[in-house]
C-alpha positions in Angstrom: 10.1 12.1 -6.6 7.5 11.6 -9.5 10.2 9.6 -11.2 10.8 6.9 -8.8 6.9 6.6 -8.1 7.1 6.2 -12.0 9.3 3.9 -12.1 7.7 1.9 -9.3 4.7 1.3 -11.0 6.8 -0.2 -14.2 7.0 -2.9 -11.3 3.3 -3.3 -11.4 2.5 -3.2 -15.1 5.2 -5.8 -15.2 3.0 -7.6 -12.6 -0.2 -7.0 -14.6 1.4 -8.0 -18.1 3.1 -11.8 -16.8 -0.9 -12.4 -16.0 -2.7 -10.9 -18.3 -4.4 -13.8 -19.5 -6.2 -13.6 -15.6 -7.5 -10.4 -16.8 -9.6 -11.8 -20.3 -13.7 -12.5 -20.1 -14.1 -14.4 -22.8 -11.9 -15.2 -25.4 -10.5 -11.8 -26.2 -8.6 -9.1 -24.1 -9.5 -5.7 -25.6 -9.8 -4.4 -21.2 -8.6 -5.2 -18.1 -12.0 -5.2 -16.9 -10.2 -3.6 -13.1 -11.6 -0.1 -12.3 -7.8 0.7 -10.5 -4.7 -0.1 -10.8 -2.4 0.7 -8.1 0.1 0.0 -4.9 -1.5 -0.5 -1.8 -0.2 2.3 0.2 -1.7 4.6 -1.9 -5.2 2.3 -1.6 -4.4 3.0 2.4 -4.2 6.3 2.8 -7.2 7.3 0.6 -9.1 4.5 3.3 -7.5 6.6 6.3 -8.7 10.1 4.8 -11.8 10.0 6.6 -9.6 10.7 9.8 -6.4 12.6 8.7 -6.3 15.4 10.3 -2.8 17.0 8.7 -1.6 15.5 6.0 -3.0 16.5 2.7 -2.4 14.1 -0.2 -1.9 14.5 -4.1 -1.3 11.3 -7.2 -1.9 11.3 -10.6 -4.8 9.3 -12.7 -4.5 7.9 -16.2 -7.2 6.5 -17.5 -6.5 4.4 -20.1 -9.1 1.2 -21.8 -11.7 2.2 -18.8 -9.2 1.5 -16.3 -7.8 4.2 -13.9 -3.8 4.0 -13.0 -3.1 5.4 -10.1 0.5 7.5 -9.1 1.3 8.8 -5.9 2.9 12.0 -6.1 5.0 13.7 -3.3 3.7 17.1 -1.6 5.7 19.6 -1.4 5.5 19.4 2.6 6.2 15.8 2.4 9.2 16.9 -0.2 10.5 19.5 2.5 9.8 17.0 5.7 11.8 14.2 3.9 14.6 16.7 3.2 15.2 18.0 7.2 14.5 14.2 8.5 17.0 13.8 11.4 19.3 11.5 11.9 16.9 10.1 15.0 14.3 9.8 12.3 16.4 7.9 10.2 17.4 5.8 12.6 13.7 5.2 14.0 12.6 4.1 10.2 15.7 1.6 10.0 14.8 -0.1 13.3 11.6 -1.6 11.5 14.0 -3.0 8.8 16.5 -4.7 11.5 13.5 -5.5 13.3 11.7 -7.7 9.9 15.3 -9.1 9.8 16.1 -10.8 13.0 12.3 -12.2 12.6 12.5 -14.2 9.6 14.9 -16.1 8.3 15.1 -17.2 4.3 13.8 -20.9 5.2 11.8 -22.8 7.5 14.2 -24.2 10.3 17.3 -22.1 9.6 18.3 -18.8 11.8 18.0 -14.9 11.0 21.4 -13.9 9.3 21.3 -11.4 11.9 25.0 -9.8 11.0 23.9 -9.1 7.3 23.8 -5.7 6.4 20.0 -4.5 5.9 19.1 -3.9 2.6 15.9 -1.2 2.8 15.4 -1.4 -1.2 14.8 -5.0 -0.7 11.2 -6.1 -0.8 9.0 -8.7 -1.9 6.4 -7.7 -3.4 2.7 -9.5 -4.7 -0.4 -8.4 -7.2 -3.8 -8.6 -5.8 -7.2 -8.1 -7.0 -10.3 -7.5 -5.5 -13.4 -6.1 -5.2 -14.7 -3.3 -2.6 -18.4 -2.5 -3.2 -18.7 -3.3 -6.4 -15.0 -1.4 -7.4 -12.8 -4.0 -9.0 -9.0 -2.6 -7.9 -5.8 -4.7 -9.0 -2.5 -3.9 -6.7 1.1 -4.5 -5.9 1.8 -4.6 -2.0 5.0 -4.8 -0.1 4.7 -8.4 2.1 7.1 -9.1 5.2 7.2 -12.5 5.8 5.1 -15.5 4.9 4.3 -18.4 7.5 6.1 -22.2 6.4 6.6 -25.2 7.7 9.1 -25.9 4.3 10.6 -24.1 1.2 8.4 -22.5 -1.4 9.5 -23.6 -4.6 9.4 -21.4 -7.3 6.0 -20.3 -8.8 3.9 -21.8 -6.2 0.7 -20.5 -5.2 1.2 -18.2 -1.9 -2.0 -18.5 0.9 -2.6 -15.0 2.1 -3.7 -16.5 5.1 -0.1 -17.3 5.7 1.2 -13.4 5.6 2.6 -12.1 8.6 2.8 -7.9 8.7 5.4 -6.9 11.2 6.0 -3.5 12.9 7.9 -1.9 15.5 6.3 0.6 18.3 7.0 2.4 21.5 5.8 0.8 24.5 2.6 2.5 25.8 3.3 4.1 29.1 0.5 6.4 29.4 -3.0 6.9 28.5 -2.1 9.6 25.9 -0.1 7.2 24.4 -2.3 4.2 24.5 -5.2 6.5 23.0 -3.0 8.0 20.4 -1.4 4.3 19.3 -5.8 3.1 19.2 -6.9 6.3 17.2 -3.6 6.2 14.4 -1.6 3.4 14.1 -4.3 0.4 14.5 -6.3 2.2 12.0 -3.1 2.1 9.3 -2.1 -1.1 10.4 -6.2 -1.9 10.0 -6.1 -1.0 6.8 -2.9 -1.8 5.0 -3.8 -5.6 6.5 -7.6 -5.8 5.6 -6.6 -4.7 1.9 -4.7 -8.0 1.3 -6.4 -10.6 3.7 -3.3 -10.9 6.0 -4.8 -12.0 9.3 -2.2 -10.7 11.6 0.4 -8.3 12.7 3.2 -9.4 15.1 4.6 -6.4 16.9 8.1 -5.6 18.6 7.1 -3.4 21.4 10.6 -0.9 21.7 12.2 1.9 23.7 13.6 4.8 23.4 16.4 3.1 22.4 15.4 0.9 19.8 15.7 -2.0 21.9 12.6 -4.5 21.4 11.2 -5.9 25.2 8.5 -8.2 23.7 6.2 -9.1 21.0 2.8 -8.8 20.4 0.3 -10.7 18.2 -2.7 -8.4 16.6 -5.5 -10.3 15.1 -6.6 -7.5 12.1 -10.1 -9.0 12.8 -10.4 -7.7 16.5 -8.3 -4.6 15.4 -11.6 -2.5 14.9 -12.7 -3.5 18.8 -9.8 -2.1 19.9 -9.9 1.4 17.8 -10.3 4.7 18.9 -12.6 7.3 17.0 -12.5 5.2 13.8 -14.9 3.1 12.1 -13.9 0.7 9.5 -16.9 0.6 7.1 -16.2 4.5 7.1 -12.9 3.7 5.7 -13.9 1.4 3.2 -17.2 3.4 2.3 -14.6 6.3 1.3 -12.6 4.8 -0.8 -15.3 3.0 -3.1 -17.0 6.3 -3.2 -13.7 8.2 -3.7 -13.1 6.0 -6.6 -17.1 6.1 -8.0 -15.9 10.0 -8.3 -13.2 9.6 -10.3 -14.8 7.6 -12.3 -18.0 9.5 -13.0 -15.3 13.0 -13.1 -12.5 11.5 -15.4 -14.5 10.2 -18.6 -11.4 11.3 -21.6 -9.1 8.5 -22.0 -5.6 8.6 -22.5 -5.7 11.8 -20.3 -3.7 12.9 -17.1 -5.6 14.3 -14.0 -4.1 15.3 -10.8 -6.2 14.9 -7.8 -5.2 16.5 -4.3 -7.2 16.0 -0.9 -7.0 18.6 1.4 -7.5 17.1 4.7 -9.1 20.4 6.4 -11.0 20.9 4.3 -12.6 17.0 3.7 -12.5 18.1 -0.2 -11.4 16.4 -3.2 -9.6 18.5 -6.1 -9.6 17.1 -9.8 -7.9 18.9 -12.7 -6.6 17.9 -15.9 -2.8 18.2 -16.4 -1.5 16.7 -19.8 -2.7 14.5 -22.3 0.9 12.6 -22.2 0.3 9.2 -20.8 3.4 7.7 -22.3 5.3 9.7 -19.1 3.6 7.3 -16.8 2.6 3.7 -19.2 5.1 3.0 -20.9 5.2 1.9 -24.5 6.0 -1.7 -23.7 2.9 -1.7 -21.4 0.8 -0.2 -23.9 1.8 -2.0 -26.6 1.8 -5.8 -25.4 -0.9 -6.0 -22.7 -4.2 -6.1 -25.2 -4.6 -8.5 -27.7 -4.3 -6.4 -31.4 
C-alpha cells in the first residue's frame, strides 16, 4: 500500500539525514545537489521498461529543493495479483529467504543457523550515490550478504566489491526455458546488480520442489553476453532520459505528480495530484536536513 512505501522511504531520508554533511559543496547546504532520491527497485524497473511487455508501472514524484523523491505506488493489478497469490506462490517467494539463510551465516567461520525461523522483514539495507549520464541519483538498496574473511565492526566502511546478490531458480530443462531465463531474469538480475557495483550473483539452481541441486556463480560483467533480446546501454539510456523528462516536465516545487508507464503503449503519463508533500517528507525530514 501507499502507506508502507511511505513509510519505507522514512528509512531513506533517515539514510540521507545521518550523512548530510556528504551532500554540502561548499560550506553551506541549502540542496542536496542529487537529481533522485529513491530505492533501487524502483531505479530497476524503470531500467527494465524498455522490455516489459505486461506489467504497467505507477510512483509518485515530489520535488522538493531541485531534487526529485521518488515513491513506488502499487497498481491496482498488482493490488488484485498480490491479493489471490497462492499458497504455491507463497511458498516459491519464501524459498529465496531460506535459501539467503542457509548461505550466510552472521560471521566469518561460524555455520548458517539453519533451524531459525526466517524473518522476511529482515533486511540490511545501504545508501548509494551515483551518477548515470550525467543524472546524480542517491538510493537505499536491500544487500544479501557481504564477502569476509573477519567481523565488521561497527561503522566501518563496506567494499561493494565484496557484495554477493543471491537468488533461487528452476533448473533449465528446455530451450524455452533457457531463452525465457536469458531474455527476463538476467536482465533484472543485470540491472538490480550493475546499479550498486556488486560484481556477482551466486545462484541455487531448484526444483519443483524447492530443493536446491547446485550453485552457480554469475559474473554481472559477462551477464550482457549471455542476454537474450536485451541491450544494456538501452536500459541505462532509458532511465537517464526517463529522468531528464521528469525533470524538464515537473518544474513547481513542493508539488506531487503521479507518473504511470503503460508498457503497450511505450508511453510515459505525468499529472499533478496534490500540492501536500508533508504525506510523503515528513516534517523531521524537512525541517533538519538543510542548514537554516
Amino acid at each position: 500500500s501507499p502507506k508502507k512505501e511511505t513509510e519505507k522511504i522514512n528509512h531513506l531520508l533517515r539514510g540521507v539525514l545521518s550523512n548530510k554533511n556528504k551532500f554540502a559543496v561548499g560550506d553551506k547546504l541549502d540542496k542536496l545537489n542529487t537529481d533522485v532520491v529513491c530505492f533501487r527497485g524502483l531505479l530497476t524497473t524503470i531500467m527494465c521498461s524498455p522490455y516489459e511487455r505486461r506489467d504497467d508501472w505507477m510512483m509518485e514524484v515530489v520535488k522538493w529543493r531541485g531534487t526529485l523523491y521518488f515513491i513506488q505506488v502499487e497498481t491496482e493489478k498488482r493490488r488484485r495479483e498480490k491479493m489471490q497469490e497462492t499458497p504455491r506462490q507463497k511458498q516459491m517467494s519464501s524459498w529465496g529467504y531460506k535459501f539467503e539463510q542457509l548461505m550466510t551465516s552472521p560471521e566469518p567461520g561460524v555455520a548458517p543457523d539453519t533451524e531459525a525461523p526466517v524473518d522476511e522483514n529482515e533486511e540490511f539495507c545501504c545508501l548509494f550515490r551515483t551518477r548515470i549520464n550525467g543524472t546524480s541519483i542517491v538510493y537505499g538498496a536491500e544487500m544479501d550478504a557481504y564477502k569476509a574473511s573477519r567481523k565488521l565492526q561497527k561503522g566501518e566502511a563496506l567494499n561493494p566489491d565484496n557484495f554477493v546478490e543471491m537468488k533461487t531458480s528452476r533448473i533449465i530443462e528446455h530451450e524455452r526455458q533457457d531463452r525465457n531465463f536469458r531474455r527476463f531474469k538476467l536482465l533484472k538480475w543485470w540491472s538490480q546488480s550493475f546499479l550498486v557495483g556488486t560484481k556477482e550473483v551466486l545462484c541455487g539452481w531448484r526444483d519443483d520442489d524447492g530443493v536446491v541441486s547446485s550453485l552457480e556463480t554469475f559474473v554481472i560483467k559477462d551477464i550482457p553476453k549471455a542476454a537474450s533480446d536485451w541491450k544494456p546501454n538501452v536500459c541505462v539510456n532509458f532511465l537517464s532520459s526517463f529522468v531528464s523528462k521528469l525533470k524538464s516536465v515537473i518544474i513547481e516545487e513542493s508539488s506531487v505528480h503521479t507518473v504511470i508507464w503503460n508498457s503497450r503503449a511505450k508511453k510515459i503519463q505525468i499529472s499533478k495530484s496534490s500540492s501536500l508533500p508533508e504525506d510523503y517528507l515528513p516534517s523531521w525530514y524537512l525541517h533538519s536536513v538543510f542548514d537554516k
